[in-house]
MMTF fields as JSON, N, C-alpha, C and O atoms, coordinates in Angstrom:
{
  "mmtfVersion": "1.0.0",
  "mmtfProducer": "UNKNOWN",
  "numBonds": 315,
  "numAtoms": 316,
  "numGroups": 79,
  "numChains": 1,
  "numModels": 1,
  "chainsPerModel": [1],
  "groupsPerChain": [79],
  "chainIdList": ["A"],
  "bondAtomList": [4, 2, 8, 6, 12, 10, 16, 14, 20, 18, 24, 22, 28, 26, 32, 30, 36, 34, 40, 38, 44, 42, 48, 46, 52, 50, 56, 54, 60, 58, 64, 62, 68, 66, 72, 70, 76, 74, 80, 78, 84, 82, 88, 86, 92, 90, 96, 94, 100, 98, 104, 102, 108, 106, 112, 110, 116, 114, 120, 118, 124, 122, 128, 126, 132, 130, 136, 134, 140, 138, 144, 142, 148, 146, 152, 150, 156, 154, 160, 158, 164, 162, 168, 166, 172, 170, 176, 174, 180, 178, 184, 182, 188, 186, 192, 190, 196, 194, 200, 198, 204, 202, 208, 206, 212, 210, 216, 214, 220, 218, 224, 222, 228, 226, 232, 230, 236, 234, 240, 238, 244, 242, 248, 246, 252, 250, 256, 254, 260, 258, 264, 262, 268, 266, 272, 270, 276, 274, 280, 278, 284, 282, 288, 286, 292, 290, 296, 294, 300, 298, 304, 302, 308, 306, 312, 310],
  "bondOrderList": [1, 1, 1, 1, 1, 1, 1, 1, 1, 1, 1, 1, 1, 1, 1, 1, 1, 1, 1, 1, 1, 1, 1, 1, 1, 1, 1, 1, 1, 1, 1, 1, 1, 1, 1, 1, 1, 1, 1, 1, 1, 1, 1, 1, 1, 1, 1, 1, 1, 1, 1, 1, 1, 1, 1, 1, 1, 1, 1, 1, 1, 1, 1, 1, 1, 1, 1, 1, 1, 1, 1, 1, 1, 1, 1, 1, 1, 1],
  "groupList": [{"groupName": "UNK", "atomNameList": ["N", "CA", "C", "O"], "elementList": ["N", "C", "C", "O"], "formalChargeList": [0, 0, 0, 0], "bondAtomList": [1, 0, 2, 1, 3, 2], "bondOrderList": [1, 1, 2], "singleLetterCode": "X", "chemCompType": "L-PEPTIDE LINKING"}],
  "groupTypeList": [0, 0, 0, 0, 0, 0, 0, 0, 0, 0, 0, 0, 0, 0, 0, 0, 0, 0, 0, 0, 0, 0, 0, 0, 0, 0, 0, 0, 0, 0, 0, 0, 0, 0, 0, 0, 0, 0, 0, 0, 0, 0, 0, 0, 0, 0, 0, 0, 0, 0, 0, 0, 0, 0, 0, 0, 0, 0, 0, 0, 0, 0, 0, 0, 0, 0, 0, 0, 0, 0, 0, 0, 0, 0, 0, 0, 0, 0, 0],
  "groupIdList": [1, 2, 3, 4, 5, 6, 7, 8, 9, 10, 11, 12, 13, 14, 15, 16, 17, 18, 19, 20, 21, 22, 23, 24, 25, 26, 27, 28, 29, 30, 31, 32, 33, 34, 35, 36, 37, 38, 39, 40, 41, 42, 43, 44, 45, 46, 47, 48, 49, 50, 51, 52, 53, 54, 55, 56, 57, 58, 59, 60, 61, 62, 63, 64, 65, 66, 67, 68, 69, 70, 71, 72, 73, 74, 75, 76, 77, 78, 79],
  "secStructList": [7, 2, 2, 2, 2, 2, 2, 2, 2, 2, 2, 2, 2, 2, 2, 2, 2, 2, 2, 2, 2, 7, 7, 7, 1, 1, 6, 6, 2, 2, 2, 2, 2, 2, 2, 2, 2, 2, 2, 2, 0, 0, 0, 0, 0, 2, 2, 2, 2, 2, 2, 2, 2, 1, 6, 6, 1, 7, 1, 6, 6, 1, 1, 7, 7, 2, 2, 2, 2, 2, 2, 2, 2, 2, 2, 2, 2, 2, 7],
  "xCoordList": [9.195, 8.732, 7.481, 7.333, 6.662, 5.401, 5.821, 5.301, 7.375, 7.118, 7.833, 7.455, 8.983, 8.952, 8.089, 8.04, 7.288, 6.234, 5.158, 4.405, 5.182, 3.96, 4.983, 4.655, 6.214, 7.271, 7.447, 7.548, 7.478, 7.2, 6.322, 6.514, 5.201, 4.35, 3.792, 3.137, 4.161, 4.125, 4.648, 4.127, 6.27, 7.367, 6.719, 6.846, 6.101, 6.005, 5.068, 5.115, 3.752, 2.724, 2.91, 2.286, 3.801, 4.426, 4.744, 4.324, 5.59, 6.433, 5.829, 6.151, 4.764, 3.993, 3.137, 3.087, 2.694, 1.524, 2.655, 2.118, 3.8, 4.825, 5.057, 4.92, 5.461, 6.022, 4.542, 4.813, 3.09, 2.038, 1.747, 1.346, 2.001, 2.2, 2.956, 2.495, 3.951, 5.113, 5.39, 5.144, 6.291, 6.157, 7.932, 8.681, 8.253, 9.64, 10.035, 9.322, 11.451, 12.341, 11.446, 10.249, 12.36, 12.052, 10.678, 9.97, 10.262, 9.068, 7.878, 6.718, 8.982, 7.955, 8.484, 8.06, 9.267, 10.115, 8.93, 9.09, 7.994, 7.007, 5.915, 5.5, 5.923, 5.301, 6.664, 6.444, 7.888, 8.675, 9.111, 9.463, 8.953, 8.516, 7.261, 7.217, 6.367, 5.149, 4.905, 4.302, 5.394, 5.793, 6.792, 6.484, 7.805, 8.943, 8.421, 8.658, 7.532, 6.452, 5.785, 5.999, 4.863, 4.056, 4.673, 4.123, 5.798, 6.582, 7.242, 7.397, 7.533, 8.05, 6.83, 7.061, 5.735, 4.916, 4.52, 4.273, 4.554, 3.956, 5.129, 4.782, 6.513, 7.374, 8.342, 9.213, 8.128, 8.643, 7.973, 8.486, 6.381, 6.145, 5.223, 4.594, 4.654, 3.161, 3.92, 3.327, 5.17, 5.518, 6.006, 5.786, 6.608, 6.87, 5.644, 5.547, 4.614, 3.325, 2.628, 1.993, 2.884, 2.174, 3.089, 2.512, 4.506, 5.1, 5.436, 5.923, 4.73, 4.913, 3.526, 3.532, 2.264, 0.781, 0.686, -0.097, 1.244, 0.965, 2.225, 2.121, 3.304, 4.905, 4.378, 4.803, 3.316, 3.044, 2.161, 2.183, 1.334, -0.023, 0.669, 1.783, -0.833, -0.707, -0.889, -1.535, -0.1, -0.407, -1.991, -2.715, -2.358, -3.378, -4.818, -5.871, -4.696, -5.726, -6.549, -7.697, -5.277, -5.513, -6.014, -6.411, -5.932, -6.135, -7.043, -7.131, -8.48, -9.481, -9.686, -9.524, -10.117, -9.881, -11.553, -12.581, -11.478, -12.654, -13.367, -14.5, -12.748, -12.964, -13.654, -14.641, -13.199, -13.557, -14.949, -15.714, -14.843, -16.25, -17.223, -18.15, -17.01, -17.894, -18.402, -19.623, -17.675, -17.615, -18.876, -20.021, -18.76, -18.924, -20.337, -21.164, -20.752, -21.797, -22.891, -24.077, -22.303, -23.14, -23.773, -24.978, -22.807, -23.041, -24.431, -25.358, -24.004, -25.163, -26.218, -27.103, -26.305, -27.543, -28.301, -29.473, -27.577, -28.309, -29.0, -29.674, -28.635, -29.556, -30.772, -31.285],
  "yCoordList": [-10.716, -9.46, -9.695, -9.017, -10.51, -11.125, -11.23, -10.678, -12.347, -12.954, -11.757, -11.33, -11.329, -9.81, -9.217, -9.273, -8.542, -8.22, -8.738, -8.017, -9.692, -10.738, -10.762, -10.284, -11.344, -11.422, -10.17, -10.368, -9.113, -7.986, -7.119, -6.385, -7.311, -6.797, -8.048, -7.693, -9.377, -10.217, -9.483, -9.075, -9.409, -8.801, -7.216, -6.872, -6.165, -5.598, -5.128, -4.199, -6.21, -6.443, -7.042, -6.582, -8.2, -9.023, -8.202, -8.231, -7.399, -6.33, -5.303, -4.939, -4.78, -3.795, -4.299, -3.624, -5.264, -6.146, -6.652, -6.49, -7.097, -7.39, -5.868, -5.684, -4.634, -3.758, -3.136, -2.164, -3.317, -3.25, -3.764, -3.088, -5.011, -6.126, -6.149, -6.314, -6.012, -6.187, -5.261, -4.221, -5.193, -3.878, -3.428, -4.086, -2.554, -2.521, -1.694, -1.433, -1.41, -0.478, 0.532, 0.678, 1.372, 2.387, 2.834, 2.17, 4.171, 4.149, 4.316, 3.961, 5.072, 5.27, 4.375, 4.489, 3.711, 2.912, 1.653, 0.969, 1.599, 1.091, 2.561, 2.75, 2.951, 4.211, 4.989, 5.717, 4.384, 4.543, 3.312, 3.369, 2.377, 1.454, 0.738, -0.387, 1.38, 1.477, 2.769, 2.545, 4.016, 4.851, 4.469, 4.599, 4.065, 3.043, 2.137, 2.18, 0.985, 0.511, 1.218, 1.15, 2.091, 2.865, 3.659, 3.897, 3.98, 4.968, 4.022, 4.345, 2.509, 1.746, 1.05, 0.865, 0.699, 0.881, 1.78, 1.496, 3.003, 3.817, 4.313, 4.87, 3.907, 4.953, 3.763, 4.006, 2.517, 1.578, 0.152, -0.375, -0.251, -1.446, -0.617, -1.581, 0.218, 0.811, 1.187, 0.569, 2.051, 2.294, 0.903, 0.905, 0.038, -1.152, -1.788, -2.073, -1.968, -2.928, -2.096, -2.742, -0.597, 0.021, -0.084, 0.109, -0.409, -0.332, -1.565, -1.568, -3.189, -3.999, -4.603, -5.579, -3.72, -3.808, -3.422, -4.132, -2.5, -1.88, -1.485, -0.745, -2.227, -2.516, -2.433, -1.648, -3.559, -3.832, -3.0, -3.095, -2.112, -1.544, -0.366, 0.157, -0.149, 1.075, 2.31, 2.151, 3.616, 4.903, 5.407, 5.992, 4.962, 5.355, 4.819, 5.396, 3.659, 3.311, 3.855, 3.754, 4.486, 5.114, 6.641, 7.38, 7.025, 8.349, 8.56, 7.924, 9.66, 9.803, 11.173, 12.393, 10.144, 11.068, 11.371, 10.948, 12.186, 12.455, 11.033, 10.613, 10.689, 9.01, 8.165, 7.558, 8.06, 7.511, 7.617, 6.79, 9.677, 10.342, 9.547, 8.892, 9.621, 9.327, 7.805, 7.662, 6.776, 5.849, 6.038, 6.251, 5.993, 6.354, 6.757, 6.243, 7.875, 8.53, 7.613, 7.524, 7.027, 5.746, 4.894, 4.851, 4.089, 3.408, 3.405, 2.621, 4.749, 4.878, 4.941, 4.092, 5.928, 5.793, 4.677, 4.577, 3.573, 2.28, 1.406, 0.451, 2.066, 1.594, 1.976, 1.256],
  "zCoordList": [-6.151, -5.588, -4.748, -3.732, -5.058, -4.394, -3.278, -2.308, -3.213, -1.655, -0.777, 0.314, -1.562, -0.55, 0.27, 1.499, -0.621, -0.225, 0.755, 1.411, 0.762, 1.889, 3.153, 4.238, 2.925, 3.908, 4.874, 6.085, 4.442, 4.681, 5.297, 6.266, 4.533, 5.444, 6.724, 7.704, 6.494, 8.01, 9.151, 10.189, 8.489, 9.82, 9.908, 11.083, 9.155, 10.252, 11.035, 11.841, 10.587, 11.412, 12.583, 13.54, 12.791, 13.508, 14.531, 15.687, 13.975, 14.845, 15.591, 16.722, 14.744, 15.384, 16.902, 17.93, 16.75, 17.105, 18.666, 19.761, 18.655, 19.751, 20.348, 21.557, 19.346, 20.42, 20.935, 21.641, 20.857, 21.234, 22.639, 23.586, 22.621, 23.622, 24.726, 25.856, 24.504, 25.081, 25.544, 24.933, 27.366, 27.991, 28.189, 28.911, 27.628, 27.489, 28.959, 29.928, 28.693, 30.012, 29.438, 29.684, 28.451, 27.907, 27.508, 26.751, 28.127, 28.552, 26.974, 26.765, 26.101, 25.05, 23.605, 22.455, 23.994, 22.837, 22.263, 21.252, 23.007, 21.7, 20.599, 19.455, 21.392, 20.724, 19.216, 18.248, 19.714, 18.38, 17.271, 16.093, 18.049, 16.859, 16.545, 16.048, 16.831, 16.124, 14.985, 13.936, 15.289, 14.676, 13.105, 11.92, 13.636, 12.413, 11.764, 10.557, 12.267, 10.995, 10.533, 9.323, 10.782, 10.278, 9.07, 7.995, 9.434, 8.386, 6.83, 5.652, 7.783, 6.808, 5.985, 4.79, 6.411, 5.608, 4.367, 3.195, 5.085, 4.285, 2.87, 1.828, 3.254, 2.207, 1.648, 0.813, 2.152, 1.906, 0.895, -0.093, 1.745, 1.152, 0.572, 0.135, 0.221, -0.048, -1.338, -2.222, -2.029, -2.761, -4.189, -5.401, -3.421, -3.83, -4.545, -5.739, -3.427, -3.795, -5.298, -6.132, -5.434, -5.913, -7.589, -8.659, -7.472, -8.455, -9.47, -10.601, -8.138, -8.313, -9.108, -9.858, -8.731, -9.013, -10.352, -10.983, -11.021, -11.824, -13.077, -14.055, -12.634, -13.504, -15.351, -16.199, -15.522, -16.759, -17.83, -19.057, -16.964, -17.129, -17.979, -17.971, -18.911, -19.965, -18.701, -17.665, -19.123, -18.519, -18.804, -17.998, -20.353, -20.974, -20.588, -20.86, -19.932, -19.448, -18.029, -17.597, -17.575, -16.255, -16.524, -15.622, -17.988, -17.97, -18.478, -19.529, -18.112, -18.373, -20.051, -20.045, -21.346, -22.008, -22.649, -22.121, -23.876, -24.461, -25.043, -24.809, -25.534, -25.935, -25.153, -25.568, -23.976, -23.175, -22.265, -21.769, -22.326, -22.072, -22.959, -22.481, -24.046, -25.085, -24.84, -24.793, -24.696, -24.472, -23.008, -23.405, -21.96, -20.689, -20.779, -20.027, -21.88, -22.283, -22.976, -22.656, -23.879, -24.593, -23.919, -23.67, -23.568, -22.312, -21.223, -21.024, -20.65, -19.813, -20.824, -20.722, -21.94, -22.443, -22.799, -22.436, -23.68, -23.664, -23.022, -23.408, -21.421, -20.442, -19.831, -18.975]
}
């Protein structure tokens, strides 16, 4: 899943970065695949990276409870 991911976001930096560059027929056809990475980024590798980051992880650690206030509270005070 790692190398997916790296592979991935290469090609569509790669890609973005060429239809940037590069001067096509079609007058706005880099302005739509710069658009199409952007989108595949965002709903594609961003979802992945995020599911791939965090697959193993407790829910509970991410969630802010009284315990933790307390914890949080101590803390600062000892300093």
């Amino acid at each position: 899943m790692k190398y997916i991911l790296i592979i991935l976001l290469i090609a569509l930096i790669g890609v973005g970065i060429f239809a940037n560059y590069y001067e096509f027929q079609e007058e706005n056809f880099s302005e739509k695949v710069l658009g199409l990475c952007i989108l595949t980024f965002s709903f594609i590798w961003m979802p992945l990276f995020i599911y791939y980051r965090y697959k193993d992880k407790k829910k509970e650690d991410f969630i802010l409870s009284n315990e933790k206030l307390k914890e949080m509270n101590d803390f600062s005070r000892k300093k």
